[in-house]
C-alpha positions as CSV (number, residue, x, y, z in Angstrom):
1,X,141.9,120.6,155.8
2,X,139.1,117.6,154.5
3,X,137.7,119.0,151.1
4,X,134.5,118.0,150.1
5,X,132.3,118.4,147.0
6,X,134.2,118.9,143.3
7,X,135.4,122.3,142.6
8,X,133.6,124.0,138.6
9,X,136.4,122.5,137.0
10,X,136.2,119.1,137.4
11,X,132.4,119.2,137.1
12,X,132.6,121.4,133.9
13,X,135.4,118.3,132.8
14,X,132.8,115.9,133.3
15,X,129.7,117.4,131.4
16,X,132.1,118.2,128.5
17,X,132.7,114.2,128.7
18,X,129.1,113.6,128.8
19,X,128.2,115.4,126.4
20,X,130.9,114.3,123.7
21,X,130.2,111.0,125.1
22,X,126.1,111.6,123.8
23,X,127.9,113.2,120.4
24,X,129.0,110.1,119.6
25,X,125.9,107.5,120.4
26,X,123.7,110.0,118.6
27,X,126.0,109.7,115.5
28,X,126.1,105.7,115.6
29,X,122.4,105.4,116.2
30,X,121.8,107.7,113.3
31,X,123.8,105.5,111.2
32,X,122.4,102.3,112.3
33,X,118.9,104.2,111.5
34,X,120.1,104.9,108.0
35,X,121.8,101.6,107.2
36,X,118.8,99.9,108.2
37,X,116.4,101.5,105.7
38,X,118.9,100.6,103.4
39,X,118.9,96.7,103.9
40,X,115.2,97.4,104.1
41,X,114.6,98.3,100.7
42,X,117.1,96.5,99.3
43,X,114.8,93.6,100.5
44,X,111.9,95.1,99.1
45,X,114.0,95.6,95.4
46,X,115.0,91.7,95.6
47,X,111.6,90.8,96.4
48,X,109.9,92.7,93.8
49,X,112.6,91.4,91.3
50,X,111.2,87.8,92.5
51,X,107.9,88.8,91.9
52,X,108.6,89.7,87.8
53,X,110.0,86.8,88.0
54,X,107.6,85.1,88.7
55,X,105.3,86.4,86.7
56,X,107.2,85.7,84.0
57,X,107.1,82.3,84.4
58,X,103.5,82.3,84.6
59,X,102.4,84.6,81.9
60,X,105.9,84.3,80.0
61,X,106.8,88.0,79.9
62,X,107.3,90.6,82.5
63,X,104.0,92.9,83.6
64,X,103.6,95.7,81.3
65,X,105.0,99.2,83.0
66,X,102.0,101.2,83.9
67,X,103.7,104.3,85.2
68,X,103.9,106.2,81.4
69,X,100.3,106.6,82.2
70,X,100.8,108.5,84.9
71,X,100.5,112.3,84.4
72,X,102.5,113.6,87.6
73,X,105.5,111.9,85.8
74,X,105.6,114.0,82.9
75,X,108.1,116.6,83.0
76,X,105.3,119.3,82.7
77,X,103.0,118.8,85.5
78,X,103.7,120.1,89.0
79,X,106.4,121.8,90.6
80,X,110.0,121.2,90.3
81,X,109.3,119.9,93.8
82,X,106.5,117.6,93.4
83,X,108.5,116.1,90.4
84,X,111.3,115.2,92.3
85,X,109.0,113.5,95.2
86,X,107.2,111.1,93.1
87,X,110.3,110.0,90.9
């Protein structure tokens, strides 16, 4: 007797490997994703740091820190929520 086709065990075997198989790509992407945003502003820190410095050199002192003007900084104004966004 020939038998054809695959039987619910062996297909139920090989979406349980698929799908554990997608587990872990989704997992690597997301932490490619992530490790990527933070080489990205860890560029962006470096390169402001090069712009104070530079500035410095051309004025001879660092740029004055405007954010104490800001009133959404204060611990006061907003919600607890809108706080934490903005610092």
């Amino acid at each position: 007797m020939v038998r054809r086709g695959f039987t619910l065990i062996e297909i139920m075997i090989v979406v349980a490997i698929i799908a554990l198989l997608m587990t872990l790509t989704i997992s690597v992407v997301g932490r490619v994703g992530h490790a990527s945003k933070v080489r990205t502003c860890k560029a962006m820190m470096k390169d402001l740091e090069r712009a104070a410095h530079s500035y410095k050199s051309v004025f001879g002192s660092y740029p004055r820190d405007y954010l104490e003007n800001f009133s959404y900084l204060s611990s006061d104004s907003g919600s607890q929520e809108e706080q934490i966004r903005y610092k």
